[in-house]
N, C-alpha and C positions, 0 to 999 in steps of 0.2 A: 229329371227323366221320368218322376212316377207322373208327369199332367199327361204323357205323350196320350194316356188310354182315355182321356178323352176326346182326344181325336179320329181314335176312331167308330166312335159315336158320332159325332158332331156331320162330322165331312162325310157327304154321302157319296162315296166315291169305295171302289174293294181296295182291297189292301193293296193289291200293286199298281193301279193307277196311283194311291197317295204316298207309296213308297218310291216310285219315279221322280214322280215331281216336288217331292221335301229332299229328294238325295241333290236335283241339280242347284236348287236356291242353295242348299247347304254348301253344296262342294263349290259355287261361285263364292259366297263367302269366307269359306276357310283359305283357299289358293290365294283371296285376295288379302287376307291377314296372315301368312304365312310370309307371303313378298314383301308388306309390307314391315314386318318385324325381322327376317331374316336378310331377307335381300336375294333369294332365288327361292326356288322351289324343286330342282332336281334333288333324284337321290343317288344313294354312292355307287351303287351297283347294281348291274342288270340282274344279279340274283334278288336286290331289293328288290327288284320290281316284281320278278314274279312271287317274290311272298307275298308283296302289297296285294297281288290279283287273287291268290288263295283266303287271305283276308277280308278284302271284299266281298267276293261272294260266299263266305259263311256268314257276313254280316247281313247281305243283301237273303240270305235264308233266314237268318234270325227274324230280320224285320218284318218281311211279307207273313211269315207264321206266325210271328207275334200278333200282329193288327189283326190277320184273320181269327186266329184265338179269339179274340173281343170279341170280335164283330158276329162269329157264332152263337157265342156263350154270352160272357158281359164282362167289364171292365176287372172285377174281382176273380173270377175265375181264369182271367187271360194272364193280369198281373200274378196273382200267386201261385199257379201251375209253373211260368216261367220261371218263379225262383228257386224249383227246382236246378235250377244249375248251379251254383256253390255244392250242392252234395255232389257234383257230376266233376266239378273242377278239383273235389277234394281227392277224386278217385283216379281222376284226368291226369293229373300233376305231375306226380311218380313215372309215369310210363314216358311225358315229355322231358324235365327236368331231371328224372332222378334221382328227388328229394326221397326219402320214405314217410310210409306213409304214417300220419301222427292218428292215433287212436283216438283220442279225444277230438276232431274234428270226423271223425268216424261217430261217433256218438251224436254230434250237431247233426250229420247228415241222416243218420235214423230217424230223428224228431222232426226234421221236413222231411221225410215222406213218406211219416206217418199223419203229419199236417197234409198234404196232398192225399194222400188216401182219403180224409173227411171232404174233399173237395167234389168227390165223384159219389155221385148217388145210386150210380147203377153202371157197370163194366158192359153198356148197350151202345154201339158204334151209331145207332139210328139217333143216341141221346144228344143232344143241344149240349150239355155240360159237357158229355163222355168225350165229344170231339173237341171240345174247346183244352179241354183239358190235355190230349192227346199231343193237338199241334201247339200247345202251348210248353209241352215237352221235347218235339222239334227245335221248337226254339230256342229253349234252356240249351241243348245239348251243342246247338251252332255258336250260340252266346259260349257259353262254357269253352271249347274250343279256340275260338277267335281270338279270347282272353287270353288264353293259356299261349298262343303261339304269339300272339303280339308283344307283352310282358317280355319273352324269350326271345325274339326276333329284335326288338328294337327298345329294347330297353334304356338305349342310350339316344333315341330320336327323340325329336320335340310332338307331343302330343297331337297339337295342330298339323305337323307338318303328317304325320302318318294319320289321320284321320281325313283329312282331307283327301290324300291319296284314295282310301278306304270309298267313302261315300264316292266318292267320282269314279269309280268302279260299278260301286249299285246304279248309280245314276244311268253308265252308260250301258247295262245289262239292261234295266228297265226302259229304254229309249224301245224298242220294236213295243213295248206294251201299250206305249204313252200312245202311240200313231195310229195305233190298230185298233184302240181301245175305243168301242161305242157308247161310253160316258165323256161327258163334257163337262166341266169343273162350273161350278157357275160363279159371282160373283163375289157373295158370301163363300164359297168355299174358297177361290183363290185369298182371299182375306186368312182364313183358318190357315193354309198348307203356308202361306209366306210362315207365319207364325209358328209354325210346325218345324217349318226348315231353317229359321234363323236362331230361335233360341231354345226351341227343345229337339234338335240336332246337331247344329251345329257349335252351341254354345258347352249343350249339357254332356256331350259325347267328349269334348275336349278336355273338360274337368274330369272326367271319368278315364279318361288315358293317362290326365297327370297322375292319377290316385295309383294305376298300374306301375308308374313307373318307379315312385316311393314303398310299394306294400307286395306282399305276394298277391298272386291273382286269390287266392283263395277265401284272402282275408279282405279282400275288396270287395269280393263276392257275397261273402257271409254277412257283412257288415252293412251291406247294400239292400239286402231281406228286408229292410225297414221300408223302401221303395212301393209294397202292396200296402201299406199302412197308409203313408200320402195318400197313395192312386184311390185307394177303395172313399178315403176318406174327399176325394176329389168328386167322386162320381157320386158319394150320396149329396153334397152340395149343390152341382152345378147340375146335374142331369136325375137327379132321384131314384138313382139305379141302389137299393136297398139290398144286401146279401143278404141269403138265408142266416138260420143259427149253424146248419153246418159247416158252410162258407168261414162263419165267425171262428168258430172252433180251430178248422184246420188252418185259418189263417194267423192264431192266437199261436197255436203248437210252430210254426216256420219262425214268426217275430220271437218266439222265446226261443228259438236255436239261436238265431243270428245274433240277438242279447247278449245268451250265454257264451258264443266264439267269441265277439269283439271283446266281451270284458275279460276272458281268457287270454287273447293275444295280447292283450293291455298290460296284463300280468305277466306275460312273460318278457315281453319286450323293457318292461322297465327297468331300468339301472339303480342297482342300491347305491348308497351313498356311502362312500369311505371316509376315514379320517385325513 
């Protein structure tokens, strides 16, 4: 999932033209590995379905604010503003589930967003960063959500099958954009979006739902923070998009939260050993 930011680099197309057209290659691929591993594809109930549609489109918010976050700012600022969500999911949680809230995941969520705070250089809405960072908080928060209610909703569906559902929702919200839209994909970019839509959607969102269905969302979440580490490290490679030192910083303070949860949850989750 962290290659996705550089696609939206790469692909010169906005954010919801390349979020239409990676949602239908994706959602043609998932329905057809769903039939092909299950043997249908319906689901059990008409209340499924309208969770699936509530679903969809905080996912279909998540992605369009995500890509344009990038596309603002640049790959680092779009990836680690969004991982403000784990702080968002830790807060989120309670009010869906119930759980109470754990103080020490309280403590991880201070140190990302005190890592976010170094991301922003100036609290000026006309600033390149300031916006990027902003809807890159949009983002976190429909991510964060989506998580929260899918985990709880279908905890017992197969990944594929409710992801599939999911994207073929964005896909068909995105259809009036695709038709009306005065960009035209050109050859090299249909090459990038297949690519976009087969394995860093369709493939990398399916692991990412099995991950929900074994873990809290929170600890998916937090543990997943390692995701702007890839990504930044993707974009100084292949595109030479270089972060400042405060970028480094604040992205330093997030990766040592999400550190310190996973090896928290690690501990707590382990089984001592009897005689």
């Amino acid at each position: 999932m962290a290659a996705t930011g550089l696609f939206s680099q790469i692909i010169k197309l906005p954010a919801w033209d390349i979020t239409g057209y990676r949602t239908w290659i994706a959602a043609g691929i998932l329905f057809a590995w769903v039939w092909w591993r299950e043997g249908h594809v319906a689901l059990n109930s008409a209340r499924d379905y309208s969770r699936m549609l509530v679903l969809g489109i905080l996912l279909c918010i998540h992605w369009i604010t995500y890509f344009h976050s990038m596309q603002v700012s640049s790959i680092a600022i779009g990836m680690l503003s969004l991982y403000a969500y784990p702080v968002l999911t830790v807060f989120m949680e309670p009010l869906i589930t119930g759980n109470k809230i754990d103080w020490g995941d309280v403590v991880s969520g201070v140190f990302v967003l005190i890592g976010i705070y170094f991301l922003v250089p100036e609290f000026d809405f006309a600033n390149n960063t300031t916006q990027g960072v902003l809807w890159g908080l949009v983002s976190a928060f429909s991510f964060a959500l989506r998580n929260l209610l899918l985990s709880n909703w279908f905890s017992g569906q197969s990944s594929a099958r409710s992801m599939s559902y999911q994207v073929l929702i964005v896909a068909l919200v995105m259809t009036p954009v695709i038709f009306t839209s005065p960009h035209v994909p050109t050859n090299v970019d249909w090459g990038l979006i297949l690519i976009l839509g087969l394995f860093f959607t369709a493939f990398s969102h399916t692991l990412f739902g099995y991950a929900l269905r074994y873990l809290k969302a929170k600890t998916v979440g937090l543990v997943a923070c390692m995701q702007p580490v890839y990504g930044v490290f993707y974009g100084v490679i292949f595109i030479h998009s270089i972060p400042n030192v405060s970028t480094f910083v604040g992205g330093a303070i997030i990766v040592a939260a999400a550190i310190y949860e996973s090896l928290r949850e690690h501990h707590k989750s382990a089984i001592p050993l009897t005689d």
